[in-house]
N, C-alpha and C positions, 0 to 999 in steps of 0.2 A: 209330800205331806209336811215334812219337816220344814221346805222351803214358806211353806204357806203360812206355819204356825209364826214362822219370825217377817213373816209379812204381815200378819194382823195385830204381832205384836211392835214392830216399827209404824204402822199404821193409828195404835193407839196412844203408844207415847205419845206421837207427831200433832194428835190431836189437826188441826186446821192450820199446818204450818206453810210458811210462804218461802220461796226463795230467799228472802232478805231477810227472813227466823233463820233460816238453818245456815245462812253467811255470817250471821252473827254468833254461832259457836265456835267451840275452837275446833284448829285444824285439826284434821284425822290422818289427812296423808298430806306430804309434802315431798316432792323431788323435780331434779333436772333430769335433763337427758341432748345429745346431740339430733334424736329424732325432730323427725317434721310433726308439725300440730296435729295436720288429719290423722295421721300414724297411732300416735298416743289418745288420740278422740277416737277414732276405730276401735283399738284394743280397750278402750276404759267401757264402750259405747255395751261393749262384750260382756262387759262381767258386769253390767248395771241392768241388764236385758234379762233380769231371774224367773222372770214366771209369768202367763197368760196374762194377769190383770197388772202387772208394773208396762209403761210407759215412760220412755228417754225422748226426750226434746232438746235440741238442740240451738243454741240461741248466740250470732255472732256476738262477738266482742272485739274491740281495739283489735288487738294485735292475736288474736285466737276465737275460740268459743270456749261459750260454757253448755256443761251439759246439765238436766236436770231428772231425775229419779223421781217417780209420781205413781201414785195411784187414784184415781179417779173410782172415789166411792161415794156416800148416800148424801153426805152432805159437803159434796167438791172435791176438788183436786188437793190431795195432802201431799207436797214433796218432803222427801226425805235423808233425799243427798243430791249434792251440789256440788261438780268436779269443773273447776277454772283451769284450762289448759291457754297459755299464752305463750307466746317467743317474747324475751324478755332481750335485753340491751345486749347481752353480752352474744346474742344471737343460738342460744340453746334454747329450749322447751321446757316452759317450767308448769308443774302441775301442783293443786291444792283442792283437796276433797273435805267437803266439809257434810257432816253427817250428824241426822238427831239421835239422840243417845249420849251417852260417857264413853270415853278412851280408854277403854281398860288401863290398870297402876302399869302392868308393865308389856304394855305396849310395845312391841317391835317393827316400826317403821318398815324396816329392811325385808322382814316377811308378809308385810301386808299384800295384799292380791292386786293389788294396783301398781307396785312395784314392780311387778313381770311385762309391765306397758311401758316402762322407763327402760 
């Protein structure tokens, strides 16, 4: 129940948002890790998969994928979060989740749910 209520309310914020809306917010999560990309796209693929009507797509990139967080309601496809897993230079796996909404003020990176994938 509860999951659903804050699905129609990410839903409504979202209004008709596009991939390239919610990349242009700021980051919500950022971190590295020594994991391999599938690894960290597995485990993120997990905790973005919340309920009957969300939808995760998966869409290669350079050097990773991105994944994409949707709900397909009355009028289209709203995404709502946006998680950039790539191998970066230094040859670790860097990830960037970007999400409609605000950061909460005191944000803690380190406990975010996305974190347990790093």
């Amino acid at each position: 129940m509860k999951l659903g209520v804050v699905i129609a309310a990410c839903v409504t914020l979202a209004g008709c948002m596009s991939v390239q809306d919610v990349r242009s917010r700021p980051v919500m999560f950022s971190g590295s890790s020594p994991k391999a990309v599938n690894d960290i796209a597995a485990c993120v693929t997990l905790i973005l998969q919340s309920g009957k009507a969300v939808m995760v797509t998966a869409t290669p990139l350079k050097n990773g994928v991105s994944l994409t967080q949707s709900v397909n309601g009355q009028f289209g496809n709203t995404v709502f979060t946006v998680a950039d897993i790539e191998t970066v230079s230094s040859g670790e796996t860097s990830a960037r989740v970007y999400a409609v909404g605000r950061v909460p003020k005191n944000f803690d990176p380190g406990k975010s749910r996305f974190a347990t994938c790093m």
